[in-house]
N, C-alpha and C positions, 0 to 999 in steps of 0.2 A: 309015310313021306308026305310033307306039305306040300300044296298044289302053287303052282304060280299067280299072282295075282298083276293087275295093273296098278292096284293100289299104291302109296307110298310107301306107308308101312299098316299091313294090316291087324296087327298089334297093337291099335292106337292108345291105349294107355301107359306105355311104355315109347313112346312115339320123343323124339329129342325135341326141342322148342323151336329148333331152325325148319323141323321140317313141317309144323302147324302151319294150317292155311290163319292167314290175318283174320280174316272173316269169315262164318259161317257161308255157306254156299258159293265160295268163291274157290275156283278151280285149283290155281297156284300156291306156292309156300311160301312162307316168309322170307328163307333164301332168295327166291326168285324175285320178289319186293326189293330186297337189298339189292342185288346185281341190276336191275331196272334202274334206283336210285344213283348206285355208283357209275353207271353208265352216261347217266343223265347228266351227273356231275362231272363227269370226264369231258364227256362234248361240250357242255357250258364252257369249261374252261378252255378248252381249245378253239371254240368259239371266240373266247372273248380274247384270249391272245394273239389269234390271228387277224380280229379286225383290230384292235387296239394296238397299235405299235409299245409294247410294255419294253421296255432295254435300257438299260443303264450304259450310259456309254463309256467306254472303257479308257481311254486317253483325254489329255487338255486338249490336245489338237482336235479330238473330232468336238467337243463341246464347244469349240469356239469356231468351230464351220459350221455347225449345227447353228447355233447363232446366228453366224454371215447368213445363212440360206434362210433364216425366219426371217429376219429381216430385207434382205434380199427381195425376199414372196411377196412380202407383205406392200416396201415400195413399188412392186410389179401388179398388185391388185390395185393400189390406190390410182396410180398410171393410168393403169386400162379402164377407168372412170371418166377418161378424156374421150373414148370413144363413143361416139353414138352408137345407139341401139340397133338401128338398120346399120349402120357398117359392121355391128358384129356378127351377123349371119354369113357374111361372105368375109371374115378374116381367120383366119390360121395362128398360131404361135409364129410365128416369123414375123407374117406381115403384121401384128400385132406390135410387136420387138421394134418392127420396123418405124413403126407410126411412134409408140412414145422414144426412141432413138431423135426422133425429128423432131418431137416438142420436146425434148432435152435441149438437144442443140440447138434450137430456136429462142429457147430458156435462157440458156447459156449465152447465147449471140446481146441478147437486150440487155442482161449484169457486164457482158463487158463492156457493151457501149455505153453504161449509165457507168459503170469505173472508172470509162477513157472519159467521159466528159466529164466527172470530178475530180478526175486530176489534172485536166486542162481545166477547170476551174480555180484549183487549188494553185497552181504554178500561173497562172494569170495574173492571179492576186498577191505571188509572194513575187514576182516580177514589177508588178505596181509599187507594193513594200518595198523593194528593194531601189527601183525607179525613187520615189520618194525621196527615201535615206538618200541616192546618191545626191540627187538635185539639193538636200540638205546640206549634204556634205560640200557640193559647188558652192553655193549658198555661202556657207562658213567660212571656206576657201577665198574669196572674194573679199570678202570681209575685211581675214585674216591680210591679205595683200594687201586693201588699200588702209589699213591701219598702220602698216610698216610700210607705206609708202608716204604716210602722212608723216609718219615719225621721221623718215629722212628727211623729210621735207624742211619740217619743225627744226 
C-alpha cells in the first residue's frame, strides 16, 4: 500500500502541466497562478466599474435629462466662481443656490432695465417720426387750403 504524502503529486514525471510549480523553488502551481490572475482580473474590473459610471442609457428621455443635468452642473460651477474664497468656508449648497439666485436676479433686473430704456428710446423717436410726418402733413394741409382759397379768390 502507498503511503500518504503532502506532496502534490508524488509521481512527478507523470505529474499534468496544471499542477507544475511556474518556477523552480517556488511553493504554488500553476493552477494557483491562474486563479491569483483571474481573481485579480475580476476585482480590476469591478473596480473599474464601480468608480467609473459605465451605462448606456436606455431611453431618449433619460439622455436628454442626462443632458439638462450636465449642463445644468456645469452653469452651477461656472456661478459659484462669483463667490469669494472666504465666503466659501461658511456656505452650504442652499446658501450657495441662494447667493447666484441673487446675482441671477440682479442679472436679470439690469437686461430689463437696459430693455425698458430701449424701447423708451425706440418709441421716443418713432413718436418724434411720427410728430414730424404729422407737422408735415399740417404743413401740406395749409398749403393745400390756402391754394384753394386763392383759386376762389382768383
Amino acid at each position: 500500500m502507498a503511503s500518504a504524502t503532502f506532496a502534490a503529486n508524488p509521481n512527478s514525471e507523470n505529474e499534468p502541466w496544471i499542477e507544475r510549480p511556474p518556477l523552480q523553488g517556488i511553493q504554488f502551481r500553476i493552477w494557483h497562478l491562474m486563479f491569483f490572475c483571474l481573481c485579480a482580473f475580476g476585482v480590476l474590473i469591478v473596480l473599474i466599474c464601480c468608480c467609473i459610471r459605465i451605462r448606456v442609457p436606455r431611453t431618449k428621455q433619460e439622455i436628454e435629462a442626462d443632458y439638462k443635468r450636465k449642463k445644468i452642473a456645469t452653469k452651477f460651477r461656472k456661478r459659484l466662481k462669483i463667490i469669494s474664497n472666504q465666503d466659501m468656508e461658511a456656505v452650504d449648497l442652499r446658501k450657495a443656490l441662494e447667493i447666484i439666485i441673487d446675482a441671477d436676479y440682479q442679472q436679470d433686473l439690469q437686461q430689463q432695465k437696459a430693455v425698458v430704456l430701449q424701447v423708451n428710446t425706440d418709441e421716443q423717436e418713432k413718436l418724434i417720426s411720427d410728430q414730424k410726418s404729422s407737422f408735415g402733413k399740417a404743413v401740406a394741409n395749409v398749403i393745400k387750403v390756402g391754394r384753394l382759397s386763392m383759386n376762389k379768390v382768383n
